[in-house]
N, C-alpha and C positions, 0 to 999 in steps of 0.2 A: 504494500500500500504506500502510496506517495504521498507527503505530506506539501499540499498546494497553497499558496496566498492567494485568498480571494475574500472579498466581504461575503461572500456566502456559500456554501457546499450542501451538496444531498446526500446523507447518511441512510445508506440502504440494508437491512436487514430483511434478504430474502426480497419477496416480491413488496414488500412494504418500505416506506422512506419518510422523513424527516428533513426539511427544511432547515438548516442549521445557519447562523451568523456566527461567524470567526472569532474567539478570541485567542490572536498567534500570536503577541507580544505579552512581555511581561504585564505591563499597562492595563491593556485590555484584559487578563486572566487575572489584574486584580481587584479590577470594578467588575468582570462579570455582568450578572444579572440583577446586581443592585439595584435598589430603589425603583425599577422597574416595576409597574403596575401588574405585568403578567404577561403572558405569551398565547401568538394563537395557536391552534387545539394542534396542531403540525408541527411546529416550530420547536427550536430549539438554540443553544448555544454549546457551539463544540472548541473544548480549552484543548488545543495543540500545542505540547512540551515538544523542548528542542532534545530533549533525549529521555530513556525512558526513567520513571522515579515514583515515589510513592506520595502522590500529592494530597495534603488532606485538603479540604473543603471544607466551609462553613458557611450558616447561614445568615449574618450579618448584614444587614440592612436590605433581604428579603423581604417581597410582600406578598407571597404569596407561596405554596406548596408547589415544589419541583421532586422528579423522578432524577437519579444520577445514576446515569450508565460506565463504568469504567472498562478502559479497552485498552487491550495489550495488542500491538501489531492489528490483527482484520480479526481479534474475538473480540467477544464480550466474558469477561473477567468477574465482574462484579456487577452488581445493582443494590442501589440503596432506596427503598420506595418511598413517596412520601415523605418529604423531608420538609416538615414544619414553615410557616414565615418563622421571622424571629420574636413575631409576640408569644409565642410558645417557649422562648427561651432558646439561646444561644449553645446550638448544636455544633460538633467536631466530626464528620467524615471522612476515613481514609479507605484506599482502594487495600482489596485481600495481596494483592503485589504488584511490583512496578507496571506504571502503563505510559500508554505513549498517547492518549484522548480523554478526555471526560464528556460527554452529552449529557445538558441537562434538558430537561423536558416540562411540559406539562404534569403534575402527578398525576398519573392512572394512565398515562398513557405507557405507558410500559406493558401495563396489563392488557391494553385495549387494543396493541400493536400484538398483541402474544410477544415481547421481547424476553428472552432468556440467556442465563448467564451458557456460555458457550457457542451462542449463534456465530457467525460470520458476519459481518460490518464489511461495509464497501464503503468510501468515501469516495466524492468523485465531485468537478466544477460544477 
C-alpha cells in the first residue's frame, strides 16, 4: 500500500469505502477531529504516520462519538468502538501494535460497514 498526499482518499474494505480527509502532517494528526461538530455518515479522517508506531489517541476536545480503526500495512489490526465526546471524560487509546493509519469514523459505522479486525484496507486517491 502507498502512502499518497492528497486532501482526501477512499478507504476500501472489500466492496464497501469510506471517504476519508488527510491528516499527513504532524499539525494536522494533532488537531485531528477537534472541535468539529461531526462527520457525514461516510466520512472519515485517516492519520498517516511516516513510519510505523504505536500511537495513542484521545478524545480531547471531541464532540461527538467516533469508531477508530487501526491499521498495520493493508489490515485492520484493531478497533476501538464508540469512543465517547469528551463530556464523558477524557479517554486514552492505543492500537494492540505498531500501525502505519488510524481511520476515524462515525460510531456504529464500523458495525454498519460489517468492518472487522483483520479485513484488508485498500487506500487509494
Amino acid at each position: 500500500m502507498q502512502k499518497k498526499i492528497s486532501d482526501k482518499v477512499i478507504v476500501r474494505f472489500g466492496s464497501k469505502e469510506v471517504k476519508a480527509h488527510l491528516a499527513d502532517s504532524f499539525l494536522k494528526r494533532a488537531i485531528g477531529l477537534s472541535c468539529r461538530k461531526g462527520l457525514p455518515e461516510n466520512e472519515g479522517m485517516l492519520f498517516v504516520f511516516p513510519r510505523p508506531r504505536r500511537a495513542a489517541f484521545w478524545n480531547l476536545a471531541m464532540r461527538f462519538p467516533v469508531d477508530v480503526i487501526w491499521i498495520s500495512g493493508s489490515r485492520i489490526i484493531g478497533i476501538a468502538k464508540n469512543i465517547p465526546a469528551v463530556s464523558a471524560g477524557i479517554k486514552i487509546f492505543s492500537p494492540p501494535a505498531k500501525i502505519d493509519y488510524v481511520l476515524e469514523i462515525p460510531a456504529g459505522l464500523a458495525d454498519k460497514l460489517d468492518i472487522s479486525v483483520g479485513n484488508p484496507v485498500e487506500i487509494t486517491k
